[in-house]
PAPA-253010 format. One record per residue (C-alpha): residue in three letters; y, x, z. Coordinates in Angstrom, 2 decimals, always signed. Layout:
residues N
(ALA (Y X Z))
...
***
This chain:
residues 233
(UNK (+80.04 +76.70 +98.48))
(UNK (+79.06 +80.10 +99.89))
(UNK (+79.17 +80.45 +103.85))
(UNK (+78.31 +84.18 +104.18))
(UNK (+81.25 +86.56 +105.18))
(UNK (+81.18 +89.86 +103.39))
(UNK (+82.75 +92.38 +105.19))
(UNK (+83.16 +96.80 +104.44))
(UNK (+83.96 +98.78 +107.23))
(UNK (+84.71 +102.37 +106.73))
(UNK (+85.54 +105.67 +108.95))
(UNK (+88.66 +106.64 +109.46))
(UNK (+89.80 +108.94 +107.09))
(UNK (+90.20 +112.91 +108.42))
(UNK (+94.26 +112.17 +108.10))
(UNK (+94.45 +109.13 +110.52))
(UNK (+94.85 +110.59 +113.58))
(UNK (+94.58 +106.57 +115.10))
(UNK (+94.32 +103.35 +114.24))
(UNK (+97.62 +102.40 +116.01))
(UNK (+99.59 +99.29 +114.61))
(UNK (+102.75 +101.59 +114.42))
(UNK (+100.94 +103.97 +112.11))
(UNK (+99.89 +101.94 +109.52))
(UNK (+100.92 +98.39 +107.87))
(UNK (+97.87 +95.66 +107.58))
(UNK (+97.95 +94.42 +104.46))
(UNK (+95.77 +90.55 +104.23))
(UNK (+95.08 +90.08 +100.41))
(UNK (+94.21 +86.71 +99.53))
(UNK (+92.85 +86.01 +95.77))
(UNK (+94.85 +82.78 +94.61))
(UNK (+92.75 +79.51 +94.76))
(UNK (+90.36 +77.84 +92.29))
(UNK (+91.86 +76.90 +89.08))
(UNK (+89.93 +75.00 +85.96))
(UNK (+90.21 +78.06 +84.10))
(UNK (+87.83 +79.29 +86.74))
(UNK (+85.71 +76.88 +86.95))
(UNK (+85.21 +76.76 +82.45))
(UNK (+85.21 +80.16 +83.01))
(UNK (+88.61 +80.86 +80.27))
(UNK (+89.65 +84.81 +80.41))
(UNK (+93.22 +83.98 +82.56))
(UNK (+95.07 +87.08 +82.20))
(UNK (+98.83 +86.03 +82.23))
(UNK (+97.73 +82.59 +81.32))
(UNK (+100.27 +80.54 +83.65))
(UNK (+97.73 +78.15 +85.04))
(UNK (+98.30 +75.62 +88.64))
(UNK (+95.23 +74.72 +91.37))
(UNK (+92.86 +72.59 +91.10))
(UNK (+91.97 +69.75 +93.74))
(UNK (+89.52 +72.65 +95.44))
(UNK (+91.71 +75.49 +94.70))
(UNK (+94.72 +73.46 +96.61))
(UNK (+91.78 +72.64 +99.26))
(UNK (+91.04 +75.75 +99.68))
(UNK (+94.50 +77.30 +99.50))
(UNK (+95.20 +74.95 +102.92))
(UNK (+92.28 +76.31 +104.58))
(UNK (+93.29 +80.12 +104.00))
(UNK (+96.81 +78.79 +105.19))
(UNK (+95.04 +77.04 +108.35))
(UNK (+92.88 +80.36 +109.26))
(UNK (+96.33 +82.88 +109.13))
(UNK (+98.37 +80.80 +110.14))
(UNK (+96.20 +81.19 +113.58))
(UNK (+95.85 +85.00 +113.41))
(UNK (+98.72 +87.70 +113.63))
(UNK (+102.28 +87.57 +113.15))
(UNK (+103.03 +87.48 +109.57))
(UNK (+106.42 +90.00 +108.34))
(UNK (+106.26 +89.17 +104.94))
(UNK (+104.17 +87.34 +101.90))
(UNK (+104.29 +88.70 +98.61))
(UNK (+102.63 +86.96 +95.57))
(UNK (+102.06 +87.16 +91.63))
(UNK (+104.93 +85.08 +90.14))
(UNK (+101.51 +83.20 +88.44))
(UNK (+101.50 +79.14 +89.40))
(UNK (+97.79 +79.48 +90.89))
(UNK (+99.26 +82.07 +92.89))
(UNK (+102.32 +80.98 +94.29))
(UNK (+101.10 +78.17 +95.16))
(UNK (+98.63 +79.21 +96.90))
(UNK (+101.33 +81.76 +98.71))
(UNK (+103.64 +78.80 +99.27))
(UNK (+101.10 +76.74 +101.02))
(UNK (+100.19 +79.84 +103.32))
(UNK (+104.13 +80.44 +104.21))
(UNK (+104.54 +76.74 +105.60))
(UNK (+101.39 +77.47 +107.55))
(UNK (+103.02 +80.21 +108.69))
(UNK (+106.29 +79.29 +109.93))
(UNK (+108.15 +79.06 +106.85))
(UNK (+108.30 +83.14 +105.70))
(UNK (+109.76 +83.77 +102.28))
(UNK (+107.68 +84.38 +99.48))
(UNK (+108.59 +87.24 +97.55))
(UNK (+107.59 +87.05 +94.14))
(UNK (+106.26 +89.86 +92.24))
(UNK (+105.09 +90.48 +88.36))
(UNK (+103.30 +93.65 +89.38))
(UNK (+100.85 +91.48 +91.59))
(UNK (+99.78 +89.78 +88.04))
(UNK (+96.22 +89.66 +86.76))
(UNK (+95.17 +91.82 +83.98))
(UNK (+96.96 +91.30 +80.58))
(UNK (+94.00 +90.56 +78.76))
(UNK (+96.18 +90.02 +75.49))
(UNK (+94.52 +87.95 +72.69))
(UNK (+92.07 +87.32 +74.88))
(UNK (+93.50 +85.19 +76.83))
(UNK (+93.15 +81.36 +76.78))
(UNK (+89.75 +81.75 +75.03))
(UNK (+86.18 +80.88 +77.10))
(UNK (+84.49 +84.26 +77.61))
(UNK (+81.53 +83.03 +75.49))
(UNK (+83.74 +82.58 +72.12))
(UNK (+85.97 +85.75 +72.86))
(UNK (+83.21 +87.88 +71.61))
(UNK (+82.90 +85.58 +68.54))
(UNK (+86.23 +85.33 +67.95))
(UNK (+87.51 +89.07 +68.71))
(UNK (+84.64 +90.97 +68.87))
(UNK (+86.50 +94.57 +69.22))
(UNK (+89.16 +93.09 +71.68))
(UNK (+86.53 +91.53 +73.50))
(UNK (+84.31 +94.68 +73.65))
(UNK (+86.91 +97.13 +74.50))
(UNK (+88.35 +94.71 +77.23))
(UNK (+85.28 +95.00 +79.13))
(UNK (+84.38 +98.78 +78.09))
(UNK (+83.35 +100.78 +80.99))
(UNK (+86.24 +103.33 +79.72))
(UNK (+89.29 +103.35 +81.79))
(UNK (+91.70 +104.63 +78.57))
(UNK (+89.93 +101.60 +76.44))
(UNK (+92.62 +100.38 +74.55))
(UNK (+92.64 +96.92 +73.78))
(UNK (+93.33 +96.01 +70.07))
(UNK (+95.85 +92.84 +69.96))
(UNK (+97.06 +94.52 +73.21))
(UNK (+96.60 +94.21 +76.84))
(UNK (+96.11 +96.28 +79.82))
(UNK (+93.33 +99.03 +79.82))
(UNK (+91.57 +99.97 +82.98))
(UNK (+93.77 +102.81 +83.79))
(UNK (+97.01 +100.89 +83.01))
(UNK (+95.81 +98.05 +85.51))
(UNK (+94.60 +100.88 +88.13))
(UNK (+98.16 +101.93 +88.73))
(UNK (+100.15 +99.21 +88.13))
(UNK (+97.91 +97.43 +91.06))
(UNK (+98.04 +100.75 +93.50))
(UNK (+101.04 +101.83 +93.02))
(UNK (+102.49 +98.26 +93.90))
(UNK (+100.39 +97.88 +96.93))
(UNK (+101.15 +101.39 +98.31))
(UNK (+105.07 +100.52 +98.05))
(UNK (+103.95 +97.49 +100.23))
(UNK (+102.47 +99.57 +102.35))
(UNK (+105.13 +102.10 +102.82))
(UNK (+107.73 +99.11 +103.14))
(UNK (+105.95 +97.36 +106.30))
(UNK (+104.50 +100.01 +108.28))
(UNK (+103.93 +98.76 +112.01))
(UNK (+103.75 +95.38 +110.33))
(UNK (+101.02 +93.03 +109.25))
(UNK (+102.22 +91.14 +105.65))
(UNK (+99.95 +88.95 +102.96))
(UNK (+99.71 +89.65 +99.70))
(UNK (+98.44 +86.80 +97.40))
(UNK (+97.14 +87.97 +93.84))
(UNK (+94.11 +87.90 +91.47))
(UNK (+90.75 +89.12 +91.07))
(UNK (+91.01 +92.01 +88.68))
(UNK (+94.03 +93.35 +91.40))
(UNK (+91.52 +93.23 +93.91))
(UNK (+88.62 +95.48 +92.14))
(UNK (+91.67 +97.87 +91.61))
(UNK (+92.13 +98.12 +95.78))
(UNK (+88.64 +98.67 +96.30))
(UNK (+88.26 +101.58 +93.88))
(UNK (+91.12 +103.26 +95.56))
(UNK (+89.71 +102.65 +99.14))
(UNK (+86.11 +103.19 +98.16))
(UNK (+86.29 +105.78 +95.21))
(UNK (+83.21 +106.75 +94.84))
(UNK (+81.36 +103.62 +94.89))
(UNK (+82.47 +102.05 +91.98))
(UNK (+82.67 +98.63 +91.49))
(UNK (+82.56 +95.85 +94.48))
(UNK (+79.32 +94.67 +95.89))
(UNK (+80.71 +91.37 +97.13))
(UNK (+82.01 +88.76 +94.14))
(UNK (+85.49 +88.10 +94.65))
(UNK (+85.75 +84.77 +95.04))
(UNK (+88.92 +82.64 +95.03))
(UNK (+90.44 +82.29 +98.71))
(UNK (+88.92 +85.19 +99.75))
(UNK (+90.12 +87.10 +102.36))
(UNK (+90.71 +90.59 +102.47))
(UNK (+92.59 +92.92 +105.33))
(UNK (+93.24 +96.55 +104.41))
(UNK (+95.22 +99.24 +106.47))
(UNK (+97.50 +101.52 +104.78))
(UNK (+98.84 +104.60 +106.62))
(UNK (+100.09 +106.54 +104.14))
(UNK (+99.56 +106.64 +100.34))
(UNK (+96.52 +107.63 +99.75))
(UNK (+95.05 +107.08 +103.13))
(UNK (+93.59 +103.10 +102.76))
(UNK (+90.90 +101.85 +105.06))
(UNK (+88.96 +98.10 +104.45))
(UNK (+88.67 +96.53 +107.85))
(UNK (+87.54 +93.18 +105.92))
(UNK (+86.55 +92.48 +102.05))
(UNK (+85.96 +89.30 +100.36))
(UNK (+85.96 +86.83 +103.68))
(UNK (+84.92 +83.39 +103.11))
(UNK (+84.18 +81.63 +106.31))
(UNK (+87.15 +79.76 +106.42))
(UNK (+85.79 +77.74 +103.26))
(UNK (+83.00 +76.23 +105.00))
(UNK (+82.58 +72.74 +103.58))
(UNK (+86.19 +72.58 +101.77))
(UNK (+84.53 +71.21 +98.52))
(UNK (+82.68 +68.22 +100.88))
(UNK (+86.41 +67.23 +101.37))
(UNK (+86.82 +65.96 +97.90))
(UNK (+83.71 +63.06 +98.86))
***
């Protein structure tokens, strides 16, 4: 397991006038926990898949590290298994907050695609598998699914109403990997796609303070997963 602790930093934007608590909301996104459809590397999409052993491992120790940080308002989540779970665990930790479950926190709808190992999709649906991973954010998909630009704003959009909702307040937000890319593209816009992979449990803490105006105080935050997969031995 990985150790190192990836973290962006980035200026204030010209319309912050400070980083006061009361004028933005701290949003802590957490990517759901390991699943086997990770691990065989299956294209998940809406696939409704539970944790595995590590994933529930490491779903405790993201629960163990917040649960010892800030006051938690809220936790949202993707009504998915992997990540409801993993938002259930974190709300004991926590003191017992309600989970709010949310479809617009999903992962991509990869369509077709879905259930299929990423090395036969391009056997079995070449075109679907080809325009799913086109570089072209109005790529439609053929036997459906979300392009780029459809997953773009579904992911923003729901994350700014977060935002807007809990200003002055720190909340978690439990989701997927593809939601993830979607936040940094909006934060970081001209830097394209992340450095850092996005690996399950990660942390990640962004401010909002108004719609548009996002900052990354943390991306992609692994240290609390030190030696979780030693646990299973």
């Amino acid at each position: 397991m990985e150790d190192t602790m990836h973290t962006v930093k980035s200026a204030e934007p010209a319309t912050s006038c400070s980083d006061s608590s009361v004028d933005r909301a701290e949003i802590v996104v957490v990517r759901h926990g390991q699943t086997e459809c990770n691990v065989e590397k299956i294209i998940r999409g809406h696939l409704d898949v539970e944790l595995n052993e590590v994933g529930r491992l490491q779903a405790h120790a993201v629960a163990d590290r917040l649960s010892k940080e800030g006051e938690i308002s809220a936790i949202y989540s993707s009504d998915l298994k992997r990540a409801t779970e993993t938002a259930e665990l974190i709300a004991i930790a926590c003191g017992g907050v309600e989970v709010t479950k949310d479809p617009a926190l999903r992962d991509r709808n990869a369509g077709i695609l879905q259930c299929l190992k990423r090395s036969d999709a391009a056997n079995v649906y070449p075109q679907a598998y080809e325009a799913y991973r086109s570089h072209r954010r109005d790529q439609e998909i053929p036997g459906g699914g979300e392009n780029k630009y459809q997953l773009y704003q579904r992911c923003t959009t729901c994350l700014r109403n977060i935002g807007l909702k809990h200003k002055g307040e720190r909340v978690v937000v439990v989701t997927h990997g593809s939601f993830l890319a979607c936040l940094y593209r909006q934060a970081h816009p001209n830097e394209g796609r992340p450095g850092a992979k996005i690996q399950n449990a990660s942390v990640s803490v962004f401010h909002l303070f108004g719609e548009d105006d996002w900052v990354i105080k943390s991306w992609v935050d692994i240290s609390h997963l030190n030696h979780t997969e030693e646990k299973l031995y």
